[in-house]
C-alpha positions as CSV (number, residue, x, y, z in Angstrom):
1,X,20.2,-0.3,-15.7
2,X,17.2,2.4,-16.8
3,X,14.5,2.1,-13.9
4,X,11.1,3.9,-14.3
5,X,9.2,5.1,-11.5
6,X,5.6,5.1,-11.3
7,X,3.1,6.3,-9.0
8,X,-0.4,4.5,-8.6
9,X,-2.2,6.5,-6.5
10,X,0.6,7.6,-4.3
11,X,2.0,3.6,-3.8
12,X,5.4,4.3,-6.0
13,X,7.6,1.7,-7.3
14,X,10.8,1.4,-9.7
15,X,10.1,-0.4,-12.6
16,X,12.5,-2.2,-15.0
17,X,12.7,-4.9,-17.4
18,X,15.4,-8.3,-17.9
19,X,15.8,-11.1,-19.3
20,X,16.2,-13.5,-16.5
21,X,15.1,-14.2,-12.9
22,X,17.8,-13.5,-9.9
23,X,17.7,-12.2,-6.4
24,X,17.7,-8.7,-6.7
25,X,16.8,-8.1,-3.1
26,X,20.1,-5.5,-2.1
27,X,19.2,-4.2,-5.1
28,X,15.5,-3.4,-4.4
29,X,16.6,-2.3,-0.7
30,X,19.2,0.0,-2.2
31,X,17.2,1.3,-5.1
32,X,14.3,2.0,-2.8
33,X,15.9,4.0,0.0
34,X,14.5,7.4,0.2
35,X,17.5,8.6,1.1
36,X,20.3,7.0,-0.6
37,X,18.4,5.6,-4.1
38,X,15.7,6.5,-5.8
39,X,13.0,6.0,-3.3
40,X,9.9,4.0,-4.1
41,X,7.8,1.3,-1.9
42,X,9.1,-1.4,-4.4
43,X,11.0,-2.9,-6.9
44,X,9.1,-4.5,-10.3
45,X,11.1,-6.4,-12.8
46,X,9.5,-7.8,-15.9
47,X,10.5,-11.1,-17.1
48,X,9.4,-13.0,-20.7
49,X,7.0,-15.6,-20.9
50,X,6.5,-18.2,-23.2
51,X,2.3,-18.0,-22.4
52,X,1.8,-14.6,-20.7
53,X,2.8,-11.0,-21.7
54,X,5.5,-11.0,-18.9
55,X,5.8,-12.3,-15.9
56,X,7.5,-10.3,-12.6
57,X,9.2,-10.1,-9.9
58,X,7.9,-7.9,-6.6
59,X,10.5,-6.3,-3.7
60,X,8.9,-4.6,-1.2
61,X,11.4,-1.4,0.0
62,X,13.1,-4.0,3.0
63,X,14.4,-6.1,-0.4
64,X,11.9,-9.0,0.8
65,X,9.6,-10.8,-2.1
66,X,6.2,-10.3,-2.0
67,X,3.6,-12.8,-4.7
68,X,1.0,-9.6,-5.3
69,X,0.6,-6.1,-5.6
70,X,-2.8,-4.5,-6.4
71,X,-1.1,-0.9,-7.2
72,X,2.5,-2.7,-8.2
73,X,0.1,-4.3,-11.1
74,X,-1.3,-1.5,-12.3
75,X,2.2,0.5,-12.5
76,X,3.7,-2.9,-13.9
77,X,0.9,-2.9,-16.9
78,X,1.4,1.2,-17.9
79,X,5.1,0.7,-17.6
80,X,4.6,-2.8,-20.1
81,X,2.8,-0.2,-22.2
82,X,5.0,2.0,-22.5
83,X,8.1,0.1,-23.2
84,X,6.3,-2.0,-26.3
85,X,6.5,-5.2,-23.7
86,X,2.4,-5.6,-24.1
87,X,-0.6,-4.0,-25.6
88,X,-3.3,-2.1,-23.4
89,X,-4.7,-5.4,-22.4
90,X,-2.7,-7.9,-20.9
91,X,-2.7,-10.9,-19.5
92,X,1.1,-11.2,-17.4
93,X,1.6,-14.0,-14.0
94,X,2.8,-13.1,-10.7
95,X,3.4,-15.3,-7.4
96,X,0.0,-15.1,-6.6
97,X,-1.4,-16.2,-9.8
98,X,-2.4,-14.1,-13.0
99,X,-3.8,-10.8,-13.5
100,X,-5.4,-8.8,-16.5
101,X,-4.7,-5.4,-16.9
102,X,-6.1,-3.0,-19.3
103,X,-4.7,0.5,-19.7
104,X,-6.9,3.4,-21.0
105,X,-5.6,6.5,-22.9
106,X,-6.4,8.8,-19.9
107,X,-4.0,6.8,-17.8
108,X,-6.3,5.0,-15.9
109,X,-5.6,1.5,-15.2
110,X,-7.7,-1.5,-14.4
111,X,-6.3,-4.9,-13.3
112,X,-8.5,-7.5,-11.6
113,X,-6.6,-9.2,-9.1
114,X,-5.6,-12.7,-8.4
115,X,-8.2,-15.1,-6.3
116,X,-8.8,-13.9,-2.7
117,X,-9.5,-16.3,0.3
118,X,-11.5,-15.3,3.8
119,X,-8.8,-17.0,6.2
120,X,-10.1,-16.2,9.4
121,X,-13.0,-14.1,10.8
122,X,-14.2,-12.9,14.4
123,X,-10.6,-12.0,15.2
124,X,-10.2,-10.7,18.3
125,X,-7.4,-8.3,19.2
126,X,-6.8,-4.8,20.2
127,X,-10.0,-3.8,21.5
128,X,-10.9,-4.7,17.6
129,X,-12.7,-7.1,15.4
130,X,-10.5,-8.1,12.7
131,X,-10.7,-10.1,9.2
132,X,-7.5,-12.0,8.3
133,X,-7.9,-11.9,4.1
134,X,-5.8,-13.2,1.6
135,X,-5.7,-11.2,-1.8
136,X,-2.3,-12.7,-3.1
137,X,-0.3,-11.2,0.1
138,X,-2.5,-11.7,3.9
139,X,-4.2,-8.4,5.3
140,X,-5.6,-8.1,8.5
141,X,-8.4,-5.7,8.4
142,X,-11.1,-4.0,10.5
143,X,-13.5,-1.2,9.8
144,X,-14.0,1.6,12.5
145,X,-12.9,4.9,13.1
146,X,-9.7,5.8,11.0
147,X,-8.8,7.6,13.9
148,X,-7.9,4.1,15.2
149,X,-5.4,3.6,13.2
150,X,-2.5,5.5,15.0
151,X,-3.9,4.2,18.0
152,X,-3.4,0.1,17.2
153,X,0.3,-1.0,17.8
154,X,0.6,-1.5,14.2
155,X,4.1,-2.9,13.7
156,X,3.0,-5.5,16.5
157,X,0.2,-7.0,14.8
158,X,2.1,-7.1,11.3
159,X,4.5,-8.9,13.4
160,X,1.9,-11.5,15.2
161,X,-0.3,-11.9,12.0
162,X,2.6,-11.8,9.0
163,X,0.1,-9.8,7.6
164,X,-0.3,-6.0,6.3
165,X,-2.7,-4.0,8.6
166,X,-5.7,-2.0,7.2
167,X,-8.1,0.0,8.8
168,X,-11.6,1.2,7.1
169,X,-14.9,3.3,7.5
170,X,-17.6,3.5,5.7
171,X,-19.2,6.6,4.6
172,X,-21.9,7.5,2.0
173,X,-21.7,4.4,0.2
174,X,-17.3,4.8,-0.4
175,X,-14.5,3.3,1.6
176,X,-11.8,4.9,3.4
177,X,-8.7,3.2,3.8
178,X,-5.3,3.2,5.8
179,X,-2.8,0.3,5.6
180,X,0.4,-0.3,7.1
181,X,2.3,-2.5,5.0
182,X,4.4,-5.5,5.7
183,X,8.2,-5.7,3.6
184,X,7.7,-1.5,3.9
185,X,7.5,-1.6,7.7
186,X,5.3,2.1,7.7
187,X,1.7,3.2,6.3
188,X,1.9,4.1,2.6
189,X,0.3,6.3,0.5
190,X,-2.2,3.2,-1.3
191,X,-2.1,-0.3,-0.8
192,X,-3.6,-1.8,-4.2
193,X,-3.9,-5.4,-2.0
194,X,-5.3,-3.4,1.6
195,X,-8.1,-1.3,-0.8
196,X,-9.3,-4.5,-2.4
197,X,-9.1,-6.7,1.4
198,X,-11.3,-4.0,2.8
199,X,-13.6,-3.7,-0.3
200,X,-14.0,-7.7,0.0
201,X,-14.9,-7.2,4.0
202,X,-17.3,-4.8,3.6
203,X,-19.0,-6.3,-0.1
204,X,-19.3,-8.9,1.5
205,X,-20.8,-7.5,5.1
206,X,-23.5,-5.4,2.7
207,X,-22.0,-2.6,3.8
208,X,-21.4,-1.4,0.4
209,X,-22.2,-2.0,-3.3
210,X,-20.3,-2.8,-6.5
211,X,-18.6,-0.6,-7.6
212,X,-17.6,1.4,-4.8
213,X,-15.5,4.6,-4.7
214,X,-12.3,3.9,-2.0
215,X,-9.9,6.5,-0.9
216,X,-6.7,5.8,0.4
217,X,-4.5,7.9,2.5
218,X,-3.5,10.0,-0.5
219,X,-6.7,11.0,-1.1
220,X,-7.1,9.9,-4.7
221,X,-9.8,8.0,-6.3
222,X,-9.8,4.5,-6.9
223,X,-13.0,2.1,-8.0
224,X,-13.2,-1.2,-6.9
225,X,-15.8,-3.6,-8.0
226,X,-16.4,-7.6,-7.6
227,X,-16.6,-9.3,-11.4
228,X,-16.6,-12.9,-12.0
229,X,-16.2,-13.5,-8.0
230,X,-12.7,-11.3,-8.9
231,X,-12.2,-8.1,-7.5
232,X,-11.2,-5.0,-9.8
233,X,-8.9,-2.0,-9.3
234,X,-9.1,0.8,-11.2
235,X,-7.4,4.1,-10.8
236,X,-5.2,6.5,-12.0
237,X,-1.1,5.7,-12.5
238,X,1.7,8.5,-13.7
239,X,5.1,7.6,-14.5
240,X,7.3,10.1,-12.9
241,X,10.6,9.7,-13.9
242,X,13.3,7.9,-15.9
243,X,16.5,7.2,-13.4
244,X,19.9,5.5,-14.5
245,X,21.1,3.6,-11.2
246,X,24.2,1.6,-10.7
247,X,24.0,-2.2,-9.7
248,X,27.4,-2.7,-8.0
């Protein structure tokens, strides 16, 4: 099968397209492997839908399923661009819920994101008050010093909470991000899902406005902004590469 790879703001994922659902978790663990396969944080295959653009399947890099992606979206919508599969605005499900996309001619892609839910609050843990928030997948998030980050036994708390890990800060009026993320088992360049938790936390704490400039660890540019009690990503995505990969 033909896989395209696409970056959205450093989160990378292999991209494809089928004509029917199946477990294609070895698949996604083998296609992902920096080492042995093409390397990417996840695996995205689009499905038809008799009432949506598409619909998908998410693999994080460890082969498990994941219901959202804020980034995976994104990449999902340029790469159904590109391949005729929708137009630039699009309406496709996911396991969370649906999303709308729209893709503009400088690359940039916007997708608002599936409904979010504040699970728990006044979390205590690791010399840290945390947020658990559900965008579509559970992140636990707090907002200090990103310093703190390498200091909070990260693969622990993924492991207590279920939940990807995000650490923020606040700084003339944009957001700073880091996120180690569950089915990856490391930080990663962007979390779509960990940017939009932390924007919730601190839109909601007055701590910002909307829209807001946030910066993950790869230093790019994204804007998040709360529409329709929605949150909105919108950043830049680049396909890479085109790779032929074996299934057997």
């Amino acid at each position: 099968m033909i896989y395209g790879k696409y970056s959205a703001n450093g989160n990378d994922f292999m991209i494809t397209s089928a004509f029917h659902s199946a477990n294609r978790g070895k698949l996604a663990k083998r296609l992902c492997d920096r080492r042995y396969g093409a390397g990417a944080d996840g695996l995205i295959v689009l499905l038809p839908h008799s009432e949506y653009d598409f619909a998908w399947e998410f693999y994080n890099a460890d082969g498990s399923g994941a219901a959202m992606c804020g980034n995976g979206a994104r990449a999902a919508a340029l790469y159904a661009y590109h391949n005729g599969l929708a137009g630039m605005e699009q309406r496709f499900i996911t396991g969370a819920g649906e999303v709308f996309a729209k893709v503009f001619p400088n690359g940039m892609v916007e997708a608002q994101m599936t409904e979010h839910k504040i699970v728990r609050e006044n979390i205590k843990d690791c010399g840290a008050t945390w947020q658990l928030i559900d965008m579509g997948v559970p992140h636990l998030t707090t907002n200090g010093r990103l310093s703190l980050f390498d200091r909070f036994p990260l693969s622990e708390l993924r492991r207590r909470y279920d939940a990807n890990i995000s650490v923020y800060s606040v700084r003339n009026r944009a957001i700073r991000v880091r996120t180690y993320e569950r089915g990856v088992e490391d930080e990663t360049m962007a979390c779509g899902t960990g940017m939009a938790a932390c924007f919730l936390s601190a839109f909601t704490a007055k701590k910002i406005a909307s829209p807001c400039i946030v910066y993950p660890k790869s230093g790019e540019k994204v804007t998040l902004s709360f529409v329709d009690n929605r949150v909105r990503l919108k950043g830049k995505v680049v396909k890479l590469f085109d790779a032929l990969f074996a299934d057997g």
